[in-house]
Rosetta silent file (secondary structure, phi, psi, omega in degrees, C-alpha in Angstrom):
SEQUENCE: XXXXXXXXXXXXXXXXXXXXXXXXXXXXXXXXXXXXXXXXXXXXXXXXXXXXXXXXXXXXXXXXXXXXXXXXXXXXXXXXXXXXXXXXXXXXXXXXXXXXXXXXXXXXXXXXXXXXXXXXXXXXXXXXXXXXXXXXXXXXXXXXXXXXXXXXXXXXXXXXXXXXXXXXXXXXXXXXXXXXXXXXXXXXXXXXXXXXXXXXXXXXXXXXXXXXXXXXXXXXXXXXXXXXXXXXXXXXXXXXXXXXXXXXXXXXXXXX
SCORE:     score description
SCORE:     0.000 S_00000001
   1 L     0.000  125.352  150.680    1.273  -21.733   50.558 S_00000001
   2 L    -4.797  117.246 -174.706    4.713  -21.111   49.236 S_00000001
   3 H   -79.419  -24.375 -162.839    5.411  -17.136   49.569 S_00000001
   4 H   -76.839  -33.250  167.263    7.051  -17.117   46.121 S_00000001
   5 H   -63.014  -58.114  172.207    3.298  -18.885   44.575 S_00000001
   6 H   -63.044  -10.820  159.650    1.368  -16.637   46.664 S_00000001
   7 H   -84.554   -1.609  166.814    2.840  -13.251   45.245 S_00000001
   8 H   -59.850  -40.805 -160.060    2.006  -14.918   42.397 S_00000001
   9 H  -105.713  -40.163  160.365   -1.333  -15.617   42.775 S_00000001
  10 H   -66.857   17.670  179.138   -1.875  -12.107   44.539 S_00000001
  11 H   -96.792  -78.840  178.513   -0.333   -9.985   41.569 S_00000001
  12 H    -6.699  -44.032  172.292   -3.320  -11.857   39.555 S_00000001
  13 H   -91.078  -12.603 -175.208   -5.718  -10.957   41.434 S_00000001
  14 H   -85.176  -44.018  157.551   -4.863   -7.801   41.840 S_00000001
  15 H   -33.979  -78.990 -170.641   -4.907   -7.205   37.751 S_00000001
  16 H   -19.841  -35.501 -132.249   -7.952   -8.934   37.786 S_00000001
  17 L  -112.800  -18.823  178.243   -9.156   -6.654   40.554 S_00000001
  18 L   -54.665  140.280  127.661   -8.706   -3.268   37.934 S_00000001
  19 L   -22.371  136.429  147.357  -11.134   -1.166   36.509 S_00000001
  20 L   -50.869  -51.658 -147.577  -11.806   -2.247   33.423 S_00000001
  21 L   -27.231 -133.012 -161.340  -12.207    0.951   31.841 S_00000001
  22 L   -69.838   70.125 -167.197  -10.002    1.618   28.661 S_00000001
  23 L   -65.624   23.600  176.775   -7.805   -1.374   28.183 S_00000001
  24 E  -140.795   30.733 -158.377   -5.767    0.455   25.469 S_00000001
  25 L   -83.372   19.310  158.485   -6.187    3.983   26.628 S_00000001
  26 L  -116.788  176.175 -161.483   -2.396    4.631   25.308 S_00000001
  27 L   -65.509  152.901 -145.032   -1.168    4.598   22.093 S_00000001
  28 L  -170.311  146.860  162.771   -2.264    1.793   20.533 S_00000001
  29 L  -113.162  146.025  150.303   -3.600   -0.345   17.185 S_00000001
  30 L   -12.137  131.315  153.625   -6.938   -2.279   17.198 S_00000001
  31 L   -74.012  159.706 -164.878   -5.791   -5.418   18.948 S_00000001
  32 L   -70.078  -19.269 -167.161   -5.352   -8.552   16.044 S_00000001
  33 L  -115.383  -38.188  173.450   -8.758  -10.458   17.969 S_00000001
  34 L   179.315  158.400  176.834  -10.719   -7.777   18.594 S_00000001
  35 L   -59.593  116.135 -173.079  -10.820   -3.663   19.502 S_00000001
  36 L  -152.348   70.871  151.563  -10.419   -2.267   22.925 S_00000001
  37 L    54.884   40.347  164.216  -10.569    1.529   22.787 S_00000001
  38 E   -70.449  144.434  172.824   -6.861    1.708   21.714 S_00000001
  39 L   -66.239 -153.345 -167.795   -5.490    5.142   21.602 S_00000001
  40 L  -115.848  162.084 -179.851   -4.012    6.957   18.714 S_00000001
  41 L   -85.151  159.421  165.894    0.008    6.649   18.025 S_00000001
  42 L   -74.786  155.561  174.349    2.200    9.821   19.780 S_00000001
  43 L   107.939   -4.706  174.080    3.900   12.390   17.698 S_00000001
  44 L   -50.237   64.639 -175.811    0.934   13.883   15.950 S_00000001
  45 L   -14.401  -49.723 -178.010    1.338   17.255   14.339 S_00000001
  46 E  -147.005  142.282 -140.761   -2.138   17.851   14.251 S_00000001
  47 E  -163.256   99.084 -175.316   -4.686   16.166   16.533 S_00000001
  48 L   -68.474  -12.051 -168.087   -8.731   17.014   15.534 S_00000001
  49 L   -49.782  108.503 -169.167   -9.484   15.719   19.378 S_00000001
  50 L   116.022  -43.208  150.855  -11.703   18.687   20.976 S_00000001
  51 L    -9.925   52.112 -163.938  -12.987   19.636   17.661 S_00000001
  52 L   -22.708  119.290 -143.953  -16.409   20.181   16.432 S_00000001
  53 L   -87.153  110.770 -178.767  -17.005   17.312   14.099 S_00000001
  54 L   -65.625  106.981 -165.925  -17.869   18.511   10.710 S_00000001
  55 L  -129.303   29.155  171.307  -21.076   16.687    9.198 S_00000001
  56 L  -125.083  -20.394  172.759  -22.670   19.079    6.303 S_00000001
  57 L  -163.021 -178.740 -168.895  -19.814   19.795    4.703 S_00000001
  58 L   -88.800  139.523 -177.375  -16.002   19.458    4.499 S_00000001
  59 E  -115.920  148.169  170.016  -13.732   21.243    6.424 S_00000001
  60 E  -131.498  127.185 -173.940   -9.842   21.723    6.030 S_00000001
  61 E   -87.655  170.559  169.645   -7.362   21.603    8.671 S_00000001
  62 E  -149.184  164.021 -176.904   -3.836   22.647    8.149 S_00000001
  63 E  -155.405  179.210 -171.336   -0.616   22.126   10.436 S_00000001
  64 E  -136.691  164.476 -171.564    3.321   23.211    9.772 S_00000001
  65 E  -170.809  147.620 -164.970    6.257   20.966   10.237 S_00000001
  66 E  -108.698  137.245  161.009    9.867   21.495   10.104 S_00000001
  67 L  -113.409  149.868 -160.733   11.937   18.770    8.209 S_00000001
  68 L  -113.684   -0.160  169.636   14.581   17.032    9.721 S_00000001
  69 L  -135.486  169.394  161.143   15.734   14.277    7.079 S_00000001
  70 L   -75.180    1.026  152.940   15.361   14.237    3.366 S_00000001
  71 E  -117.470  122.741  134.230   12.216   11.883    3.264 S_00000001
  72 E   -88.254  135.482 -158.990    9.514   12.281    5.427 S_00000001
  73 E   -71.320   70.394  178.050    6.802   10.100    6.066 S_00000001
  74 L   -65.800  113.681 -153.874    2.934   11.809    5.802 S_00000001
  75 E  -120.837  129.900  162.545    1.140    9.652    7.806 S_00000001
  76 E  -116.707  169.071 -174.053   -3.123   10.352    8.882 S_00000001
  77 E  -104.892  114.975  172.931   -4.576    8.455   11.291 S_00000001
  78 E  -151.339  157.267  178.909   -8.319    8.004   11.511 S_00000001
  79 E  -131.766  108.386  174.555  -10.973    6.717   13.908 S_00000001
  80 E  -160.325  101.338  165.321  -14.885    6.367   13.625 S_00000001
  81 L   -98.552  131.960 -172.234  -16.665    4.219   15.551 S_00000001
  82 L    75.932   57.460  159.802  -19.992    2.961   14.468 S_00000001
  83 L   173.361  168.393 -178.810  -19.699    5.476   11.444 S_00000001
  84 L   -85.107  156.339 -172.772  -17.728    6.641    8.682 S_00000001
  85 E  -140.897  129.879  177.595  -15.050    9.540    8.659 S_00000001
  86 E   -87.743   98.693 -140.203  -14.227   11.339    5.095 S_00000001
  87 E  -121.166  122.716  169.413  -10.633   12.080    4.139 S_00000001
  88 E  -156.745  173.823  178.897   -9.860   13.874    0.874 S_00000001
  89 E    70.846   25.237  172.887   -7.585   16.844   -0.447 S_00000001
  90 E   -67.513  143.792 -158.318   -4.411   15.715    1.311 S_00000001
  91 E   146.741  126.760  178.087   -1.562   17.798    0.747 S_00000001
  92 E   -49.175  103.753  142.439    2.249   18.731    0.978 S_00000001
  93 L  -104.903 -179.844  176.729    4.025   22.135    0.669 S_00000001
  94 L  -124.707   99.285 -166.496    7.118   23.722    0.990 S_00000001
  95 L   -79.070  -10.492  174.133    6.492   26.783    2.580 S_00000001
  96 L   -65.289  -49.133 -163.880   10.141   27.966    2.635 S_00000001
  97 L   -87.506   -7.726 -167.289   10.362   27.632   -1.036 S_00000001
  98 L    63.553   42.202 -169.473    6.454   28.470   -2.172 S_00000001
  99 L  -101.418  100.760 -145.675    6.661   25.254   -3.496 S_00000001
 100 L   -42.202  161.452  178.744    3.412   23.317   -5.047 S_00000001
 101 L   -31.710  128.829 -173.930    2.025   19.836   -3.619 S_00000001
 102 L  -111.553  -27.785 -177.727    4.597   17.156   -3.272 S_00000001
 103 L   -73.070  143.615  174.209    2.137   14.348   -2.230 S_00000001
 104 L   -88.030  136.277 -137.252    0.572   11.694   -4.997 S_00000001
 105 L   -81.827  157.232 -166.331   -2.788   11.621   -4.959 S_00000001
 106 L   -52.806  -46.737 -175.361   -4.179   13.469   -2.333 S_00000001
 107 L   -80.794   25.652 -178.892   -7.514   13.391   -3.633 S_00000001
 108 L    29.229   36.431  168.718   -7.693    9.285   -4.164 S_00000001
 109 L   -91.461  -26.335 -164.550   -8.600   10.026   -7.947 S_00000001
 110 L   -76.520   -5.967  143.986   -5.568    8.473   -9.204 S_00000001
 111 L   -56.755  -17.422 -160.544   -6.847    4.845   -9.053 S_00000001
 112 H    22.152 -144.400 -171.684  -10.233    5.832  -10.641 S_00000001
 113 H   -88.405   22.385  171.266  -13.038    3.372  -10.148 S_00000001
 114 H   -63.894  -56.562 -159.994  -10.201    0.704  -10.207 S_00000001
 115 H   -64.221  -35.356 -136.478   -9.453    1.943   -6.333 S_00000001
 116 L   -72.808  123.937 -176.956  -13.020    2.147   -5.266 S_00000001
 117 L   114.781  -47.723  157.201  -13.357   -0.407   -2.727 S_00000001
 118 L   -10.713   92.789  175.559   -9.313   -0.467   -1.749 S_00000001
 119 L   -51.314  -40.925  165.479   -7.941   -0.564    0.936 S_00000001
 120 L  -108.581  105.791 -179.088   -5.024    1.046    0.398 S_00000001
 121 L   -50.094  176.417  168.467   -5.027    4.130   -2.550 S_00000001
 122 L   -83.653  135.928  176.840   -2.802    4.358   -5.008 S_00000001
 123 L    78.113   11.549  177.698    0.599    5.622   -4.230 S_00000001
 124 L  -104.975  173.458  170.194   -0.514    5.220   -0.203 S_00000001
 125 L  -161.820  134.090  165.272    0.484    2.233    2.017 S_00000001
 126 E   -64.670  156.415 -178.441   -1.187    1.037    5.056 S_00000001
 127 L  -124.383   35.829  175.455    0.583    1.141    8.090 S_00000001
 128 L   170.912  156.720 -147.698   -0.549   -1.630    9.783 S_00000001
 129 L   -86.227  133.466  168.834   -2.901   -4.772    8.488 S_00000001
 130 L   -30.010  123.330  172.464   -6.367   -3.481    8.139 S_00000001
 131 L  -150.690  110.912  168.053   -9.006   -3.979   11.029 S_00000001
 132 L  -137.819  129.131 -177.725  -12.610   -3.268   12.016 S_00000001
 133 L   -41.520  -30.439 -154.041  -14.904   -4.870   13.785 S_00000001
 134 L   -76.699  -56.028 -160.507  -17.950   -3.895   11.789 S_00000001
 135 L   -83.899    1.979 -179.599  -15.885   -6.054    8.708 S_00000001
 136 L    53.173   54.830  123.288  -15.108   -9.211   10.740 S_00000001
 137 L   112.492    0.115  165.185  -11.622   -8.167   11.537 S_00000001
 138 L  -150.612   60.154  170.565  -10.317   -7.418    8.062 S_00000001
 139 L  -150.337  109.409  161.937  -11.248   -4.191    6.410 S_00000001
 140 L   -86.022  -51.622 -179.745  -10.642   -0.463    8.273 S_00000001
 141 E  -100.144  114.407 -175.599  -10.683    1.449    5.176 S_00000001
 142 E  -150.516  167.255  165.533  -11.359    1.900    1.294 S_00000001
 143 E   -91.328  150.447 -175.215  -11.758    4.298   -1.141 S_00000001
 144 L  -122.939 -176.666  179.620  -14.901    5.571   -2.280 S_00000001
 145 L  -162.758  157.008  175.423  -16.762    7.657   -4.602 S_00000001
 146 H    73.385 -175.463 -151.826  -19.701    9.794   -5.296 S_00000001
 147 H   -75.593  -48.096  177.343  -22.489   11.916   -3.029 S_00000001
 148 H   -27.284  -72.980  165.315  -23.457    8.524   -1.177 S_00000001
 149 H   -75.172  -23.797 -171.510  -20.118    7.916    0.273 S_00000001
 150 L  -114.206  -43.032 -161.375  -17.970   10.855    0.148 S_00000001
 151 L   108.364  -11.186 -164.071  -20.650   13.469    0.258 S_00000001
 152 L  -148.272  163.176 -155.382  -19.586   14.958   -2.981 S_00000001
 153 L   -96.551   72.810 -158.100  -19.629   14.267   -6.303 S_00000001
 154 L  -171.612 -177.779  173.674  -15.843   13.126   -6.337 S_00000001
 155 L  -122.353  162.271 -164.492  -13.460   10.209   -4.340 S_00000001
 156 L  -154.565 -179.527  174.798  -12.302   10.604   -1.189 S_00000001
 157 E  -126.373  125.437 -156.010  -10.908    7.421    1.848 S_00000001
 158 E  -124.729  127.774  167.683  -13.821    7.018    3.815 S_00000001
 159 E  -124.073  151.206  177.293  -13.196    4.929    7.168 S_00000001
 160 L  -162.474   77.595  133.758  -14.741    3.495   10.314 S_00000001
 161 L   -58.456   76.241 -173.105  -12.290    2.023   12.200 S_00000001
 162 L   -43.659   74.317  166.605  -14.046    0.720   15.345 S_00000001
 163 L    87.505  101.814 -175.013  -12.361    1.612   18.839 S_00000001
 164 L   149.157  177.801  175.738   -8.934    1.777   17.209 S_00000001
 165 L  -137.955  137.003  153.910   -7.169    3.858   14.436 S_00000001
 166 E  -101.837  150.365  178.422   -6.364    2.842   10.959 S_00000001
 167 E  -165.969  152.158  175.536   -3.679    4.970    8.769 S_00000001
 168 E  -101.074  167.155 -173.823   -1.920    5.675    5.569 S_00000001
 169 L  -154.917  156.773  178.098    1.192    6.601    5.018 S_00000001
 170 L  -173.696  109.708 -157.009    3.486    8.058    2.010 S_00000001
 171 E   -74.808  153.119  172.230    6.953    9.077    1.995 S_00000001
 172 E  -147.092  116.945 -156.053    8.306   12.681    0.596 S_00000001
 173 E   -58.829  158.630 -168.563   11.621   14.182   -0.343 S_00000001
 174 L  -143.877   74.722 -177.341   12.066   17.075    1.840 S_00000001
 175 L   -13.990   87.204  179.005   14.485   19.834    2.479 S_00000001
 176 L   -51.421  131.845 -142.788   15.917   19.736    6.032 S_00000001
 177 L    91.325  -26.109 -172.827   14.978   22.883    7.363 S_00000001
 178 L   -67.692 -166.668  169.960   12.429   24.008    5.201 S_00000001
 179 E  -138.893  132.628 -150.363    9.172   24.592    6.827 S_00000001
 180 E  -134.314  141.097  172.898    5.877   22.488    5.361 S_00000001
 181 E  -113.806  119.787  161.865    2.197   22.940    5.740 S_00000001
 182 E  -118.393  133.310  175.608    0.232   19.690    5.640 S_00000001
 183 E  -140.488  156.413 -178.575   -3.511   20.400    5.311 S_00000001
 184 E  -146.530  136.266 -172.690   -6.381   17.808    4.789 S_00000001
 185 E   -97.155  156.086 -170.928  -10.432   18.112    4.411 S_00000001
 186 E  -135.864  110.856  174.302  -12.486   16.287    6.403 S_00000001
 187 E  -122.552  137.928  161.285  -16.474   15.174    6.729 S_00000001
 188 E   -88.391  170.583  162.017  -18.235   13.306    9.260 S_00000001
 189 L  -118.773   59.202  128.064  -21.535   11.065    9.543 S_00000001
 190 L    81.190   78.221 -171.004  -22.957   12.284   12.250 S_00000001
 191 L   -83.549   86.961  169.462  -20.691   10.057   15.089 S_00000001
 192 L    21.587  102.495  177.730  -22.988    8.668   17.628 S_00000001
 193 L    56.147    4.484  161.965  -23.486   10.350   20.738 S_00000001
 194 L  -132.652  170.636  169.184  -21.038   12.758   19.827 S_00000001
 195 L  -158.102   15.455  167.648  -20.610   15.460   17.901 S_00000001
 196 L  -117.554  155.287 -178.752  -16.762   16.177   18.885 S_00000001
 197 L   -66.563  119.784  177.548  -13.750   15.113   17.677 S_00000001
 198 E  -149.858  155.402 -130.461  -12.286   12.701   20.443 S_00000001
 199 L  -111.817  -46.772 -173.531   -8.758   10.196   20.608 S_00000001
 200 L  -104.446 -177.932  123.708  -11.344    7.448   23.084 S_00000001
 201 L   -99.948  120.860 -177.610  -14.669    6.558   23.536 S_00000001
 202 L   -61.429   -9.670 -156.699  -16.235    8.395   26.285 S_00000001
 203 L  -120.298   61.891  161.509  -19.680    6.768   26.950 S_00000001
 204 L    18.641   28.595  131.647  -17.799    3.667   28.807 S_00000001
 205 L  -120.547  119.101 -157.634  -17.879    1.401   25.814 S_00000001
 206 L  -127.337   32.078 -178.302  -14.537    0.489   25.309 S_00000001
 207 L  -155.713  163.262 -163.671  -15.021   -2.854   23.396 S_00000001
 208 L    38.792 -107.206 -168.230  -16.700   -3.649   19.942 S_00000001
 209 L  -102.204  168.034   81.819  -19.837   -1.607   18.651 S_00000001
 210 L   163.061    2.973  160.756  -21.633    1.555   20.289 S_00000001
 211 L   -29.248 -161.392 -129.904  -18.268    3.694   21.194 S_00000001
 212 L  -178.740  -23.060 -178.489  -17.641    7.402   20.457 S_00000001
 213 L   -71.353  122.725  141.054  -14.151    7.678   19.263 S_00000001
 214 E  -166.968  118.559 -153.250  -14.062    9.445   16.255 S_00000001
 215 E  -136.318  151.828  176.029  -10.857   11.197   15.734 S_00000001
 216 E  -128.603  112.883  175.866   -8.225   12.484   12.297 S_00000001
 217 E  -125.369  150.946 -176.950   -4.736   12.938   13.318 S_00000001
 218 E  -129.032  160.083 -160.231   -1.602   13.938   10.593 S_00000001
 219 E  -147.116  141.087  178.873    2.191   12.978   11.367 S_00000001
 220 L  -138.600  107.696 -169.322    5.168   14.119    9.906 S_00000001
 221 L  -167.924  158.409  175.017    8.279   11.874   10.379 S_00000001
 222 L   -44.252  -43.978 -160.181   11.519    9.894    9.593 S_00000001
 223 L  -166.336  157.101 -159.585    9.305    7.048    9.351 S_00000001
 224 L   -79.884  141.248 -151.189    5.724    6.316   10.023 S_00000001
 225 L   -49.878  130.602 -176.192    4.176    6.685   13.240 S_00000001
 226 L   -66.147  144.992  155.703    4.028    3.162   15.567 S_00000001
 227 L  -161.317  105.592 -176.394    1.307    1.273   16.160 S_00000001
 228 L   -97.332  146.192  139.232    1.867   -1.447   19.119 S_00000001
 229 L   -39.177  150.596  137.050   -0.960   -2.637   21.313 S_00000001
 230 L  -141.147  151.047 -179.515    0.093   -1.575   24.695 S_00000001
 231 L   -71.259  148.261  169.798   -1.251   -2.656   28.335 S_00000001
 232 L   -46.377  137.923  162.525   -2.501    0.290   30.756 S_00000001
 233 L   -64.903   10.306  170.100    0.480    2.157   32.897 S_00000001
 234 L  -117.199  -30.850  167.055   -1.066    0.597   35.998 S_00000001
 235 L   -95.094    8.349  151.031   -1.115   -3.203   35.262 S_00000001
 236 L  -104.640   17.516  175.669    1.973   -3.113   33.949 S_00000001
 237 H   -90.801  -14.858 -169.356    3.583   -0.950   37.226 S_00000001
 238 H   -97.822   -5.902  173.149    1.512   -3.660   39.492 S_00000001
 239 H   -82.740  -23.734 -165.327    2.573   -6.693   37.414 S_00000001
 240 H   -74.724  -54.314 -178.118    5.978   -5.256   37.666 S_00000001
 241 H   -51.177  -15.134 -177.243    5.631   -4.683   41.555 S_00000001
 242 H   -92.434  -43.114 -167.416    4.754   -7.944   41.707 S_00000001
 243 H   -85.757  -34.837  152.179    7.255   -9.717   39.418 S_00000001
 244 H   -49.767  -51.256  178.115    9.940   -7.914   42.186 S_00000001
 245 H   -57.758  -52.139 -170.856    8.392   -9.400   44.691 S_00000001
 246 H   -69.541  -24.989  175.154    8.965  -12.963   43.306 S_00000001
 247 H   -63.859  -53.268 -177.152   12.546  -12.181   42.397 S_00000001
 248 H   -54.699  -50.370  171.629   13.261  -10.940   46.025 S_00000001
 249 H   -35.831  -71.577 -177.457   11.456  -14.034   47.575 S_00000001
 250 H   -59.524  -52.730 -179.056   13.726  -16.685   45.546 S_00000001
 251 H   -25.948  -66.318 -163.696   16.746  -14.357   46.325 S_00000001
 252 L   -88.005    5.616  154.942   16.535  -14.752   50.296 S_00000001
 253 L  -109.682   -8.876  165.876   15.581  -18.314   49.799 S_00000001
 254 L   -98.973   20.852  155.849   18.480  -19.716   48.077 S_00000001
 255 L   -71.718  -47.286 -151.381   20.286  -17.429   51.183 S_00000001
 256 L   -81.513    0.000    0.000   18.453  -19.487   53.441 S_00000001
């Protein structure tokens, strides 16, 4: 066999030849065909991962951010697979100035029972096309209402984005310099086989239904937080080690 075909056919096998485990276990969206334990994007101001998962009543996190352009981008994040995760009470300050809420609204009321069912609130924007498995690949998110869904007699963006993250986003003038509190409430339903806030799923299902992942993360930025599929840092350093090899091969054979 040809040596430049045979590093060929051993960098293949050697992928092949991985662990399976978490074939998105860096930052990452839902892949477009189907969900494979993609991470969360980087840059997260506040990151519920480690967390005791709140599932009788709502809890509210807060996190501070400095701003560094005049709009910044409030972006959450959310994850909950094979259940729902409860997002309501989002909101902007300016803590330099003592200045009142800048985001529109936080509490997915402003839509009334127009929204309910939406994927996207009013005055939000998804930041990447909806996906969950549960939904046959094209719903992560909507808004809701009432005790059923929310937990409370009120509306809130209730999600269960299955091994993957879905997220909103909503830009807001900003003072460079000032210093900003973003805080948000949060309830769970009782996340399978967990009962902490976590970025993966731990119980080594890392594809469809029965994961563990169920994670909230908030972002503060020029613009909203990425979210590429990417391949594991080890198949792509051994396809790369590999893809050397075939350059070097052809090299010293059009020497020859």
């Amino acid at each position: 066999m040809p040596l430049v075909k045979y590093l060929c056919v051993l960098a293949v096998a050697i992928l092949l030849a991985l662990p399976r485990g978490p074939a998105y276990a860096v930052p990452g969206i839902p892949c477009v065909n189907e969900a494979t334990n993609c991470g969360p994007p980087p840059g997260a101001i506040i990151d519920l991962a480690g967390g005791t998962v709140p599932t009788t009543s709502y809890m509210t996190y807060t996190a501070y951010f400095v701003a560094t352009v005049p709009t910044t981008y409030i972006t959450l994040t959310l994850r909950g697979d094979n259940t729902f995760i409860q997002l309501t009470d989002v909101a902007v300050a300016d803590q330099t100035t003592m200045g009142s809420n800048l985001l529109l609204n936080g509490d997915f009321s402003a839509g009334g029972m127009g929204d309910v069912g939406k994927a996207a609130p009013t005055d939000w924007s998804y930041i990447q096309p909806p996906y969950d498995v549960t939904e046959g690949g094209l719903k992560g998110g909507e808004v809701d209402y009432g005790t059923t869904d929310c937990g409370f007699l009120g509306y809130c963006y209730s999600d269960a984005a299955n091994q993957g993250y879905d997220g909103i986003t909503q830009p807001i003038t900003t003072a460079v310099g000032d210093q900003y509190q973003l805080s948000f409430s949060v309830l769970g339903s009782d996340p399978p086989g967990s009962t902490v806030f976590s970025q993966l799923s731990t119980n080594g299902i890392d594809f469809g239904l029965g994961g563990n992942g169920y994670d909230a993360l908030g972002y503060a930025g020029p613009t909203p937080p990425s979210l590429v599929p990417m391949p594991e840092p080890a198949s792509l350093a051994v396809l790369g080690t590999g893809l050397i090899g075939v350059g070097a091969a052809r090299r010293r054979r059009r020497r020859g």
